[in-house]
C-alpha positions, 0 to 999 in steps of 0.5 A: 500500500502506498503511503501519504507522499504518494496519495495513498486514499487519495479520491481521483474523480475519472470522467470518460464518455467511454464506459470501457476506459472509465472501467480500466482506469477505475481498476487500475488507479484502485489497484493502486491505493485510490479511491475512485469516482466514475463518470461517463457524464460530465454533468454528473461529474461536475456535480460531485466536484462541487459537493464532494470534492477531489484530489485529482481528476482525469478528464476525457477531452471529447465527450458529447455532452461537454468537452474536457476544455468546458469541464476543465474551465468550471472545475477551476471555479471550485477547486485547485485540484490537478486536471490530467487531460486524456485524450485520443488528440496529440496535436499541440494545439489541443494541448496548449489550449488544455494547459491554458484553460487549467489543465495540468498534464495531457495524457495521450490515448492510447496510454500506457498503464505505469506511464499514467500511475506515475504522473498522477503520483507525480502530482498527488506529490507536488501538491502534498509537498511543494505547494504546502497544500495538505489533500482535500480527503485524507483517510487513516485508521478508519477516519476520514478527513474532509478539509473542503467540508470541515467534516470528519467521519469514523466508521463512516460515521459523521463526528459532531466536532467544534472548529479546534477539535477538528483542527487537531483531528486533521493534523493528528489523521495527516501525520498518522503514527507520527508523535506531535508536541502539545506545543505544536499542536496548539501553536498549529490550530490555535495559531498563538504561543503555547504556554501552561494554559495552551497545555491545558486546552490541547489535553481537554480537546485530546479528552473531547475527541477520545470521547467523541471516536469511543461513542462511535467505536469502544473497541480500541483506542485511536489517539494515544499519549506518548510520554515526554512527547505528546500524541499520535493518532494509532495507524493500525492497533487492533481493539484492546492492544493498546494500552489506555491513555491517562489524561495527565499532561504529557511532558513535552520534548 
């Protein structure tokens, strides 16, 4: 399984008026570690970009119902999200126009299957680390995380969260088995200079959230305390392998 730098869970919407290759894509890419969302209409498609939200999309240039180019266009009115054209046309002119209207790469039919997977891991990466901009979705330990919605859900199921729990559920869900600082964790969502009070608010937020995951699942533990560290969201424990979390203030390193 891939992991984070690579966009593992990441949500590739696939739009192709050609059932076939939306099939193969969706194979292929889900083979990979990601999470697809098939259309063979681009109305369709464009509406789930608006209420749904994605991470990359790959999109057919010629369809008769709207051609990539117009598609292209609305979807950047909603989302920075990368477009990978794909198209049967290699000519320069239909790529220039493409890159112009927003797209970020032009994939030629027929494509090859590896050629296709790296350039959208090449992208998934580039947005992940070199502009600062952590993923719309990102799903860890049963958890997913929808950064465009402000929502969460475990199990599928929507956890009713204030703004600053949210806030510490995301950064402790995009740094999964990854022990982060009270410190940093305060100075990241309530944006001011930690201090004993800054303590204080991250462990009731930390007991807030056990309480809200354990109402939805009491089975194992999700966010554990490491001693002289702070916390870390658990990436893959099994139900009663951890042992419980004491509430008293970690000693931040």
């Amino acid at each position: 399984m891939l992991k984070d730098a690579d966009g593992t869970d990441a949500r590739i919407l696939v739009v192709d008026d050609e059932k076939a290759i939306v099939e193969l894509l969706t194979s292929l890419l889900s083979s990979e570690g990601f999470q697809v969302l098939p259309f063979t209409k681009p109305l369709e498609a464009l509406l789930a970009c608006s209420q749904e939200g994605f991470d990359l999309a790959i999109v057919d240039l010629m369809m008769p119902e709207m051609n990539g180019f117009e598609l292209c266009s609305k979807m950047r009115m909603i989302t920075t999200a990368p477009i990978l054209f794909l198209s049967a046309k290699d000519g320069e002119t239909d790529q220039v126009a493409g890159l112009t209207l927003g797209a970020d790469d032009y994939i030629t039919k027929p494509f090859k299957p590896r050629e296709l997977v790296a350039r959208v891991k090449a992208h998934l990466r580039r947005v992940d680390y070199s502009s600062g901009t952590p993923r719309a979705r990102c799903r860890k330990s049963d958890i997913e995380i929808n950064r465009r919605g402000h929502e969460a859900f475990l199990l599928g199921e929507q956890l009713t969260l204030t703004p600053k729990e949210f806030g510490v559920l995301e950064l402790l869900v995009r740094r999964a088995g990854e022990p982060i600082s009270g410190e940093e964790i305060f100075e990241s969502v309530w944006k001011e200079k930690y201090d004993s009070s800054g303590a204080n608010s991250v462990m009731v937020h930390i007991r807030h959230l056990r309480e809200k995951l354990s109402e939805i699942d009491s089975s194992r533990e999700y966010i554990k305390t490491v001693w002289g560290v702070g916390y870390k969201l658990i990436v893959s424990a099994t139900p009663h392998q951890e042992t419980p979390s004491s509430e008293a203030n970690p000693h931040e390193a």
